[in-house]
C-alpha positions as CSV (number, residue, x, y, z in Angstrom):
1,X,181.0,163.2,-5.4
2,X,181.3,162.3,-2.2
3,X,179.7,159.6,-0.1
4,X,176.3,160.6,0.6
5,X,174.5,159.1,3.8
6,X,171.2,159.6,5.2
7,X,172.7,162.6,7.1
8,X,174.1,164.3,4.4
9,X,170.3,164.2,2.6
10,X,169.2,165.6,5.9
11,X,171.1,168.3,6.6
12,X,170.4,169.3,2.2
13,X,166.7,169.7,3.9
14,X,167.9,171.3,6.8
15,X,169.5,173.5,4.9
16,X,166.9,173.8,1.7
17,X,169.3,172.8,-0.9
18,X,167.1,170.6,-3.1
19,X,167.6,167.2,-3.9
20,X,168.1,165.2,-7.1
21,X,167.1,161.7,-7.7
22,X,166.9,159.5,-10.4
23,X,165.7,156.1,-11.4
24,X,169.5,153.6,-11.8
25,X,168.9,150.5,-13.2
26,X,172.4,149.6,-14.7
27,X,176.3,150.3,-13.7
28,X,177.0,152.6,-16.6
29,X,174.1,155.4,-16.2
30,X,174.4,154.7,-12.3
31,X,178.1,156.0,-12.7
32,X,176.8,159.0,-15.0
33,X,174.1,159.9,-12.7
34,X,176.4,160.2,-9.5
35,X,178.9,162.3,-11.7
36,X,176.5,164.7,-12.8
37,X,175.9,165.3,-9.2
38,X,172.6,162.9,-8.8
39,X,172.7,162.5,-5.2
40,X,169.8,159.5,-4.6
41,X,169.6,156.5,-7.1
42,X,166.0,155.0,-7.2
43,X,166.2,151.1,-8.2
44,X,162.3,151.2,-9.2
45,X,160.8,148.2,-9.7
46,X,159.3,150.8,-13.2
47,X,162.0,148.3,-14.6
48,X,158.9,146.8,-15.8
49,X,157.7,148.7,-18.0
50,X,161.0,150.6,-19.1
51,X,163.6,147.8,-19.1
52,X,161.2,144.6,-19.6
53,X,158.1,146.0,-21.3
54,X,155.4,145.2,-19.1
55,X,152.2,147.7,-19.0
56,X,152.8,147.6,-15.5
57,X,155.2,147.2,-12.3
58,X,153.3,143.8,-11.1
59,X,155.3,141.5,-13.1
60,X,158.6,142.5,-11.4
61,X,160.5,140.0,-9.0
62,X,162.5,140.4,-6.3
63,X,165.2,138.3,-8.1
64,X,164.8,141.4,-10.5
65,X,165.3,143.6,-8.0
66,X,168.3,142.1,-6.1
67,X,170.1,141.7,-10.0
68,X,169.9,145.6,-10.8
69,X,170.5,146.6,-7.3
70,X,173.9,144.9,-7.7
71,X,174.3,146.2,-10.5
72,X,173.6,150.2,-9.8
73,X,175.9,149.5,-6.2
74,X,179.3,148.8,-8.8
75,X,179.2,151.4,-10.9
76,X,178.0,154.4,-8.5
77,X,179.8,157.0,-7.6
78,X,179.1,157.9,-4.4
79,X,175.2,158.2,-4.7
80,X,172.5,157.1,-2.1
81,X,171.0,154.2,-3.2
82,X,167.3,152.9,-3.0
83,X,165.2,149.8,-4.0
84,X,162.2,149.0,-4.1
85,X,160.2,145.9,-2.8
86,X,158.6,144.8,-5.3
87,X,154.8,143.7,-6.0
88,X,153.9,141.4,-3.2
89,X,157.5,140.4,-1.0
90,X,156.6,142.6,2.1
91,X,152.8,141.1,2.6
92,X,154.0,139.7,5.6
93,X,156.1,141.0,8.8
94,X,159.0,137.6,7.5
95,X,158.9,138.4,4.0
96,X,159.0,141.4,4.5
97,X,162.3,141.4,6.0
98,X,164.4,138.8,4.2
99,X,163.0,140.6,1.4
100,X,164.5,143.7,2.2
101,X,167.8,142.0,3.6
102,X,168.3,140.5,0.2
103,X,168.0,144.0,-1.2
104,X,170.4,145.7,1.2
105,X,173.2,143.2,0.9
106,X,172.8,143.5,-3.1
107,X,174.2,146.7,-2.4
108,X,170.9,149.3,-1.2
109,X,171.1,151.3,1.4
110,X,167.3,152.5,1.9
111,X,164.7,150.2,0.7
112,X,161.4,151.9,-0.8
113,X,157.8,150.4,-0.1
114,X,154.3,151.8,-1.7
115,X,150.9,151.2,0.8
116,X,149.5,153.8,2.8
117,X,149.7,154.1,7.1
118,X,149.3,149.9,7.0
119,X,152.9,150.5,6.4
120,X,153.6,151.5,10.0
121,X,154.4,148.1,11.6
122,X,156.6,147.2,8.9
123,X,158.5,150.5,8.8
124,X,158.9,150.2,12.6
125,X,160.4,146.4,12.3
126,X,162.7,147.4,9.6
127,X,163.9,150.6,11.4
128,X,164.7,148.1,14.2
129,X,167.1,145.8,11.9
130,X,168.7,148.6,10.8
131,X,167.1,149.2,7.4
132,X,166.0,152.6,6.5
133,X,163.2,152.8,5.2
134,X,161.4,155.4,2.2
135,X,157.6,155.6,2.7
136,X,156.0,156.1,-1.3
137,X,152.6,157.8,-0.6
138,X,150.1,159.0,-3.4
139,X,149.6,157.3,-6.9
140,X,151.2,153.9,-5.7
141,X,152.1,151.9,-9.0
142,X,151.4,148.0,-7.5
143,X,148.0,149.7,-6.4
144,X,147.0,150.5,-10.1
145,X,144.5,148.0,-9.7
146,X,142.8,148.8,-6.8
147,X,142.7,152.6,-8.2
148,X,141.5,152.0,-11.7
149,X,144.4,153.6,-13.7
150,X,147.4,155.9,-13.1
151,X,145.0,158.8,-11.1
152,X,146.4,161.7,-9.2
153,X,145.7,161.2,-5.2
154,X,144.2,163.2,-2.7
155,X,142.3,166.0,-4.6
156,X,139.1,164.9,-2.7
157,X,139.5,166.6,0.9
158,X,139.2,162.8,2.8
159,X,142.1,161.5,0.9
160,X,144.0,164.3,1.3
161,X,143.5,164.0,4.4
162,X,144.3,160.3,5.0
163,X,147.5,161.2,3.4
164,X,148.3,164.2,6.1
165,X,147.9,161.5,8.7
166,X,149.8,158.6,6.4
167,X,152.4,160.9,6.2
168,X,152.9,161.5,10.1
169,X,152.2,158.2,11.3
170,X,154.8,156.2,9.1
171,X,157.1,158.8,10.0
172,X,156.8,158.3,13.2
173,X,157.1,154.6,13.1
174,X,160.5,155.4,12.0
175,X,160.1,155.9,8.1
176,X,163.7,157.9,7.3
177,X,161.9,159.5,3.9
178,X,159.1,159.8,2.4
179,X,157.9,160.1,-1.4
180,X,155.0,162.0,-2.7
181,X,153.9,160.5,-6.2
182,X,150.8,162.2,-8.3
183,X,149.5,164.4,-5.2
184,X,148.1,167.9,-5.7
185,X,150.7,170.5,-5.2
186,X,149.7,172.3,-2.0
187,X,149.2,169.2,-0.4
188,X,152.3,167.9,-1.1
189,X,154.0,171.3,0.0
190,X,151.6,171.3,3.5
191,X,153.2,167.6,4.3
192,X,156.7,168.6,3.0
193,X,156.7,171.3,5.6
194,X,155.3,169.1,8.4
195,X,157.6,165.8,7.9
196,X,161.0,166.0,9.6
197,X,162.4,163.9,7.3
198,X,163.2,165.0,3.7
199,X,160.1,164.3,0.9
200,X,160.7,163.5,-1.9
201,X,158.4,164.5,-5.1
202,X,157.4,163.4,-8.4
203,X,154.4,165.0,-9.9
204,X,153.9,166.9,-6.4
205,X,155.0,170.3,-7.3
206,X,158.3,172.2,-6.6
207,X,157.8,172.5,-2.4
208,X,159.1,168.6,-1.6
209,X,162.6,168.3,-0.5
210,X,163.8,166.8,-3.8
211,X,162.9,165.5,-7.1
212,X,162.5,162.2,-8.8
213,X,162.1,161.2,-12.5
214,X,162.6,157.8,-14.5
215,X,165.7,157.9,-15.9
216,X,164.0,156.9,-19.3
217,X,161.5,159.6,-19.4
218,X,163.8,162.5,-18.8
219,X,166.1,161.6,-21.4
220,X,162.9,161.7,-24.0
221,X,162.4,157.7,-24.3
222,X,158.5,157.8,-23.5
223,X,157.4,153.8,-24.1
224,X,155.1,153.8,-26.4
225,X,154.8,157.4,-26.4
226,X,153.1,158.1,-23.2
227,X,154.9,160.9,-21.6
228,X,153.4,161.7,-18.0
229,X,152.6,165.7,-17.3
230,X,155.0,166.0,-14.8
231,X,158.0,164.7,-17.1
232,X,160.7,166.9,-18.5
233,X,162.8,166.3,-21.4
234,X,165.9,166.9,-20.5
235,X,168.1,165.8,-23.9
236,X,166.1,168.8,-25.4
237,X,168.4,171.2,-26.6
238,X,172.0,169.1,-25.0
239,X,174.3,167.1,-27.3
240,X,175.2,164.5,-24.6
241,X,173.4,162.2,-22.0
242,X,176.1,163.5,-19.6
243,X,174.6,167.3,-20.4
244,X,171.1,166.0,-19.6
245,X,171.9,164.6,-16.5
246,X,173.5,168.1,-15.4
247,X,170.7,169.6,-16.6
248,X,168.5,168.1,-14.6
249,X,170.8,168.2,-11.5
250,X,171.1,172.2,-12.1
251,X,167.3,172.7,-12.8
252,X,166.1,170.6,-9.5
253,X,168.4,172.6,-7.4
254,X,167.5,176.3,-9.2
255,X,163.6,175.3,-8.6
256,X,163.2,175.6,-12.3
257,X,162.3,171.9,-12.6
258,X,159.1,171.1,-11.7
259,X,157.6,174.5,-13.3
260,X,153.9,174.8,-12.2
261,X,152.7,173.1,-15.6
262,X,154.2,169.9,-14.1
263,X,152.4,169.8,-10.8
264,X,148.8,169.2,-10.5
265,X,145.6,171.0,-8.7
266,X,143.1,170.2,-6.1
């Protein structure tokens, strides 16, 4: 594969070519990703739960963070790659950035942080050091807390619209991307054709720019057998990690992968 920048993602939603993305936490499946054709790796702080065990993303450090960033930027092939901030390093303008310079010179190019349009001031000071910047909207996974569970966002027509607005003001404070978790379908297709950047979707429906999945969870390792709705299997029916990753690659960009069974309603 070759390199793939911020303008080659882009011109794929320029175009409408559909994006892949999956969750890297390791050199070896960061490698197999890129090859099958993954074009965006997601360092996501779900290490958590799916590397560490937790019930939840708040335990994750930023030491974490920096270790399997380093660790996905030596064995990819060519991918885009993404971190996230974890749980509480950007509550401040300061930590916010040496938080996200640690994660950029570990080897990320785009760092990924969950909140709503409070994000805007911190987007816009990133964007001016030079650090793009992925906006996650929706069901925000450090927020699981304050929303009493894993719930999908914005059925209720207030919500949805906060997120609308969310959506267009962090873009315009220079977020570069933008990532639609647990949103009803049409919603996340009405913001996906507004934003000028590309959107990126995971439980959102089959109308965002591209697609994201934990790396885990596609392959058929649900933790302690929870397997979300919007989650895929692909191992099903392939005899080699390698031939899932494809898989997924070649059902993302068919629009076979999310099928309406994986999106969710108003």
């Amino acid at each position: 594969m070759p390199d793939i920048s911020l303008t080659t993602l882009q011109g794929l939603k320029q175009r409408g070519e559909k994006i892949a993305m999956l969750t890297a936490y390791d050199a070896t499946f960061a490698q197999a990703a890129s090859q099958a054709g993954v074009e965006m790796l997601l360092i996501g702080d779900s290490l958590g739960m799916v590397l560490q065990g937790h019930d939840s993303t708040l335990p994750v450090t930023l030491g974490d963070m920096v270790y399997h960033t380093a660790c996905v930027k030596r064995g990819h092939a060519g991918a885009f790659i993404v971190a996230d901030l974890s749980f509480m390093t950007y509550a401040t303008l300061e930590q916010t950035l040496t938080s996200a310079g640690r994660l950029m010179q570990a080897g990320a190019q785009m760092v990924k942080l969950e909140g709503d349009a409070w994000l805007a001031e911190p987007i816009r000071r990133l964007a001016a050091n030079g650090v793009p910047v992925c906006a996650h909207l929706g069901l925000t996974p450090q927020s699981v807390n304050v929303f009493g569970g894993f719930k999908v966002q914005g059925r209720d027509p207030l919500r949805a619209q906060q997120l609308r607005e969310a959506a267009r003001e962090l873009e315009e404070a220079g977020a570069a991307m933008l990532l639609l978790e647990c949103v009803p379908s049409a919603l996340a297709e009405e913001i996906t054709r507004a934003a000028r950047v590309p959107v990126i979707g995971i439980g959102a429906g089959a109308a965002t720019d591209g697609q994201v999945l934990v790396l885990h969870d596609m392959l058929g390792l649900a933790l302690r057998g929870r397997t979300p709705k919007f989650v895929r299997n692909f191992m099903a029916g392939q005899d080699s990690i390698q031939a899932a990753l494809a898989a997924y690659v070649a059902a993302v960009k068919d629009g076979s992968f999310p099928a309406p069974e994986h999106g969710f309603s108003a």
